[in-house]
Backbone as JSON, one array per atom type, in Angstrom:
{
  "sequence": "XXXXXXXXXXXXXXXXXXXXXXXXXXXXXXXXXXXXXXXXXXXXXXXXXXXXXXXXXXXXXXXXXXXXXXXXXXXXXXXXXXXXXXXXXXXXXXXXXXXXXXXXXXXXXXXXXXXXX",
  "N": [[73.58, -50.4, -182.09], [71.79, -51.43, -179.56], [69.81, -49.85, -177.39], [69.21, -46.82, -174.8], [69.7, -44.74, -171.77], [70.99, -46.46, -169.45], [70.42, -48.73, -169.44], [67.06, -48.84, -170.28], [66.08, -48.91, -172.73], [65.63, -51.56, -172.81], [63.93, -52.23, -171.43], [61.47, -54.57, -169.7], [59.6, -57.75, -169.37], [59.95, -60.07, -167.12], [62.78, -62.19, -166.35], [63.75, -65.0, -165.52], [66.33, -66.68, -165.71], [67.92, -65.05, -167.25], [68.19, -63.14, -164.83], [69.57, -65.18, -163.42], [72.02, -65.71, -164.51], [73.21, -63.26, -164.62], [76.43, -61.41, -163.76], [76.63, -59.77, -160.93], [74.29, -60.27, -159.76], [74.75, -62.92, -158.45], [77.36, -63.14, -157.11], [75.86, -61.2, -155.5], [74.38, -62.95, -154.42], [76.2, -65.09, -153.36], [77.25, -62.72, -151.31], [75.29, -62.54, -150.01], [74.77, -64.95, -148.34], [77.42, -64.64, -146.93], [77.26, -62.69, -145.38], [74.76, -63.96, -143.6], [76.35, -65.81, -142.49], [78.43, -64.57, -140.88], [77.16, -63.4, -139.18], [75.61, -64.99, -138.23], [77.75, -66.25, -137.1], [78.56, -64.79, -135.39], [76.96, -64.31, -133.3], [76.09, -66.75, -131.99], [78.71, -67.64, -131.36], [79.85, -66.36, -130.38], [79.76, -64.89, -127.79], [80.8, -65.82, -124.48], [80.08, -67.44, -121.66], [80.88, -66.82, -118.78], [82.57, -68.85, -115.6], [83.16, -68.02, -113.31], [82.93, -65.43, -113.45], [80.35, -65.26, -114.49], [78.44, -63.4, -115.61], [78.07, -62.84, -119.07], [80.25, -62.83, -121.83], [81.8, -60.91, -124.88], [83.94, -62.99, -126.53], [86.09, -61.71, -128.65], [88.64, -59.72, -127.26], [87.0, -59.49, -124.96], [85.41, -57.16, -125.1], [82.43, -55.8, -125.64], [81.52, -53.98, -127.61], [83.25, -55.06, -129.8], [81.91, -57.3, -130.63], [78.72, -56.26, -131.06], [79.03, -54.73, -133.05], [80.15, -56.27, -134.93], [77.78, -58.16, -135.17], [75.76, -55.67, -136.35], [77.5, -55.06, -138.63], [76.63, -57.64, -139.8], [73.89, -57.48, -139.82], [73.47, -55.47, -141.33], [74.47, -56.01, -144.04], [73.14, -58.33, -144.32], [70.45, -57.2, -144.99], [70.82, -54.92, -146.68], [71.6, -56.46, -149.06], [69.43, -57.78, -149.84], [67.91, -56.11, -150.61], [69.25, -54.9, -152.67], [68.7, -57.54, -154.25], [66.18, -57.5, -154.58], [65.51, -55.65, -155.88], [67.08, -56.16, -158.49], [65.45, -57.94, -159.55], [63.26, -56.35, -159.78], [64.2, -54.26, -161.16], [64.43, -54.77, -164.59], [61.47, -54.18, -165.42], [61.74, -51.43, -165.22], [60.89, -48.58, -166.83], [60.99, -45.85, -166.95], [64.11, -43.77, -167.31], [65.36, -41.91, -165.59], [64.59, -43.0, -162.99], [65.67, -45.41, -163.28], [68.33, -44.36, -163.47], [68.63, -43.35, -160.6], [68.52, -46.07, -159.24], [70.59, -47.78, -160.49], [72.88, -45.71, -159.64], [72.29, -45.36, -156.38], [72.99, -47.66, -156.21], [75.74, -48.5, -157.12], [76.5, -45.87, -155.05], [76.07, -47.15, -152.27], [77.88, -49.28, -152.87], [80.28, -48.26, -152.87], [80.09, -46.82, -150.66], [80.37, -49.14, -148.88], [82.75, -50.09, -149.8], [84.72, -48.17, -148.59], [84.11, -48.41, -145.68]],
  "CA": [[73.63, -50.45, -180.64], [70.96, -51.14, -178.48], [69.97, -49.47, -175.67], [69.09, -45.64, -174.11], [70.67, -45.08, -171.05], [70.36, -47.15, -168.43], [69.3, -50.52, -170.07], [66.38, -48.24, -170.59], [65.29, -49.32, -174.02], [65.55, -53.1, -172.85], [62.76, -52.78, -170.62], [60.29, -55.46, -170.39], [58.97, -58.88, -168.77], [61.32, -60.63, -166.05], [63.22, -63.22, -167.02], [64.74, -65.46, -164.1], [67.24, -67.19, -166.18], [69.08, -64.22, -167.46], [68.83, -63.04, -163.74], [70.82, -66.01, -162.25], [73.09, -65.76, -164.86], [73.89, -62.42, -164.24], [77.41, -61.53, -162.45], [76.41, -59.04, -160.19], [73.37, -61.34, -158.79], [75.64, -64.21, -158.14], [78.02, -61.77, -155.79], [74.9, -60.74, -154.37], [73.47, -64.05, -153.07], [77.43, -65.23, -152.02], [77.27, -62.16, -150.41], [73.93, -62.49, -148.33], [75.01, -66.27, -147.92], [78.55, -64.53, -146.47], [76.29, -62.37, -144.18], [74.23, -64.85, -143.04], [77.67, -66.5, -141.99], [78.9, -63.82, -140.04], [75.89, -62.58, -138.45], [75.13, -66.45, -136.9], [78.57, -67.04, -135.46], [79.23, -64.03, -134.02], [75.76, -64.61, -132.72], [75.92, -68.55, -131.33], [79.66, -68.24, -130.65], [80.9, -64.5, -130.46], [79.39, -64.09, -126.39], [80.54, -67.03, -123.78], [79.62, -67.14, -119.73], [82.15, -67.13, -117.39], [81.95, -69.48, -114.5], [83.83, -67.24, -112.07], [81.96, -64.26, -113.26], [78.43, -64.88, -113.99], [78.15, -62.87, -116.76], [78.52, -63.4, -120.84], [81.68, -61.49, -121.99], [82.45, -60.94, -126.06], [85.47, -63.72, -126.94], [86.89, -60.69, -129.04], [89.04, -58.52, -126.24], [86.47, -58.72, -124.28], [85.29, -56.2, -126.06], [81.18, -55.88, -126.23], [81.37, -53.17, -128.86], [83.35, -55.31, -131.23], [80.23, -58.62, -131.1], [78.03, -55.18, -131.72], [80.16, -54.1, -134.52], [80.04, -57.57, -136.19], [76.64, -58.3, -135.38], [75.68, -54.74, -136.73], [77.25, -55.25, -140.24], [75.84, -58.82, -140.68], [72.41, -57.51, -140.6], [72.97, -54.39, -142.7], [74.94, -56.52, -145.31], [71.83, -59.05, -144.79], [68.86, -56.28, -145.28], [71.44, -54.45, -148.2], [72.12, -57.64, -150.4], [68.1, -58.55, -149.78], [66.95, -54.9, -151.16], [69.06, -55.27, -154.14], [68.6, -58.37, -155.26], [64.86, -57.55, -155.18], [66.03, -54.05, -157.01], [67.38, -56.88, -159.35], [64.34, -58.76, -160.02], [62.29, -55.53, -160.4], [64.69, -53.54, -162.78], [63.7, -55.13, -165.89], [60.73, -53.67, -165.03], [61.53, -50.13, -164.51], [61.15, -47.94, -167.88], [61.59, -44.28, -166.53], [65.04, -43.5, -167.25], [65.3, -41.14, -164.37], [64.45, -44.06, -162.15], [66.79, -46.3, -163.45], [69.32, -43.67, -163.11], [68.53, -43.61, -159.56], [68.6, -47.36, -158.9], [72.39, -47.85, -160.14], [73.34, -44.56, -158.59], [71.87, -46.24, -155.32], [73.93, -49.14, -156.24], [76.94, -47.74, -156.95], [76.74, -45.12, -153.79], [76.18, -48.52, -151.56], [79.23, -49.95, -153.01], [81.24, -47.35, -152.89], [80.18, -46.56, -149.1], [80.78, -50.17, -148.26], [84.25, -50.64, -149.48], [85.31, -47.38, -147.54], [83.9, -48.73, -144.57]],
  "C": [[72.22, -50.26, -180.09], [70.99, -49.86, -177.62], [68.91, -48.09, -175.53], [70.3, -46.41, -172.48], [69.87, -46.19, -169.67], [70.46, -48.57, -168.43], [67.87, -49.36, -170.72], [65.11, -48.49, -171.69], [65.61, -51.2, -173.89], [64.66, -53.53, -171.55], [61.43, -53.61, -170.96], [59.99, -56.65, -169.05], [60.52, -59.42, -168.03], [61.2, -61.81, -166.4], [63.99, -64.16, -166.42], [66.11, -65.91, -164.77], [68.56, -66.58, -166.6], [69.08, -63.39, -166.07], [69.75, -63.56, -162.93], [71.99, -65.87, -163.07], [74.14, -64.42, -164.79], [74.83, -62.33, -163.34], [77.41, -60.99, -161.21], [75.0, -59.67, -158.9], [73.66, -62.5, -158.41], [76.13, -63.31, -156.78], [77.18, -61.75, -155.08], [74.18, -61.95, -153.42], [75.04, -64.53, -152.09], [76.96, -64.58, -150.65], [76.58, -62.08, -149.43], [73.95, -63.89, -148.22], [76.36, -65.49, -146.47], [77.89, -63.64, -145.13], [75.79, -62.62, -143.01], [75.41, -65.37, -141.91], [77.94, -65.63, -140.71], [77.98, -63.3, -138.94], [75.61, -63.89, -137.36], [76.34, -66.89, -136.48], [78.84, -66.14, -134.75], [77.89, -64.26, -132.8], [75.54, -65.69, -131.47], [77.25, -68.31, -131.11], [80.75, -66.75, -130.24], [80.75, -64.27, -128.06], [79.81, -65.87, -125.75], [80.43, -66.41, -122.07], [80.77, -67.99, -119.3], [81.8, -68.09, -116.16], [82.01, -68.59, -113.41], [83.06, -65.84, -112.32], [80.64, -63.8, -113.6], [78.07, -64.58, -115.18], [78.53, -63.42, -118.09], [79.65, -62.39, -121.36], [82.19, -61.92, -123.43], [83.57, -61.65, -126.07], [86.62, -62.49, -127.88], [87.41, -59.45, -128.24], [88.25, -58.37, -125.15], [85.68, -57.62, -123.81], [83.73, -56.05, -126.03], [80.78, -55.12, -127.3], [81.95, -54.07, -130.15], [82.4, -56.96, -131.76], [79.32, -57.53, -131.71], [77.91, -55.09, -132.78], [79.57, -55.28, -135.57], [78.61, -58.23, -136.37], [75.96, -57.59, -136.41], [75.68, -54.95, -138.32], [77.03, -56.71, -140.97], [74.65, -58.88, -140.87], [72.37, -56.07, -141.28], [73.79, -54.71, -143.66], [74.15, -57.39, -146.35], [70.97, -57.91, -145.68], [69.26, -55.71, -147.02], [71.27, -55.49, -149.43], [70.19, -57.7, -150.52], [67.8, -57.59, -150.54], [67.56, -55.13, -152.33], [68.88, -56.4, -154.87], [67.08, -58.22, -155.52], [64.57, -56.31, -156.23], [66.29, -54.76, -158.53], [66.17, -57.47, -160.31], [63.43, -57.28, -160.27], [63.04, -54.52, -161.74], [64.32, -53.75, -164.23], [62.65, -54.47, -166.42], [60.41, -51.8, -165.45], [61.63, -49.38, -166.14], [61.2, -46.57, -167.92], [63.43, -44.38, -166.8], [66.3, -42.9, -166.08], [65.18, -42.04, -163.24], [65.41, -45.3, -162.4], [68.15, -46.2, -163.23], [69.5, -43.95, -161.59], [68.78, -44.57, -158.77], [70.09, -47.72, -158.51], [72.97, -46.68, -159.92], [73.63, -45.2, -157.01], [72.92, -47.37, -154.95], [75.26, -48.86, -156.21], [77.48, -47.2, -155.71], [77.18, -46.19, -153.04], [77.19, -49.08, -151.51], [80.54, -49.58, -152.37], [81.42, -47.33, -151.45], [80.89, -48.01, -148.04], [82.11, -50.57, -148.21], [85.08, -49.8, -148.88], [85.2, -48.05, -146.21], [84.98, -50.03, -144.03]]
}
């Protein structure tokens, strides 16, 4: 068996090929594709103007907190997916143990916090 913990003892030179093929960096671009998505329609089609009242008024209830809301977690799903996939591309990288620990900790926590949310 390979290894230490972490990956640890398979640190070294970055390797794009076994990055795209990875499953977890696939997910991650969907996901900041799925982002993207959400973030530009609530954006371009989430707010319309009233004739009779002048103003722009959220299509959801009416609601300006819930365009907020959805705005909100399409750019901290954007900024999230962006930090790890560059977490991705530098891991290889990382040969502290203790720091690697940290990383998928990080990653994990993130996850974890997101599918509560």
């Amino acid at each position: 068996m390979e290894g230490g913990a972490y990956g640890a003892g398979k640190a070294g030179a970055f390797d794009p090929y076994t990055l795209v093929r990875q499953p977890h960096t696939i997910l991650r671009v969907v996901s900041w594709l799925f982002s993207i998505v959400v973030f530009g329609s609530i954006v371009n089609e989430g707010y319309l103007n009233s004739a009779s009242e002048g103003e722009e008024f959220c299509i959801y209830n009416r609601n300006p907190n819930a365009c907020s809301y959805g705005v909100a977690v399409g750019v901290l799903a954007f900024l999230t997916c962006l930090l790890y996939l560059a977490l991705d591309v530098y891991f290889p990288q990382i040969s502290s143990v203790k720091d690697r620990k940290k990383a998928v900790l990080s990653d994990i926590g993130v996850s974890a916090w997101e599918m509560h949310s």
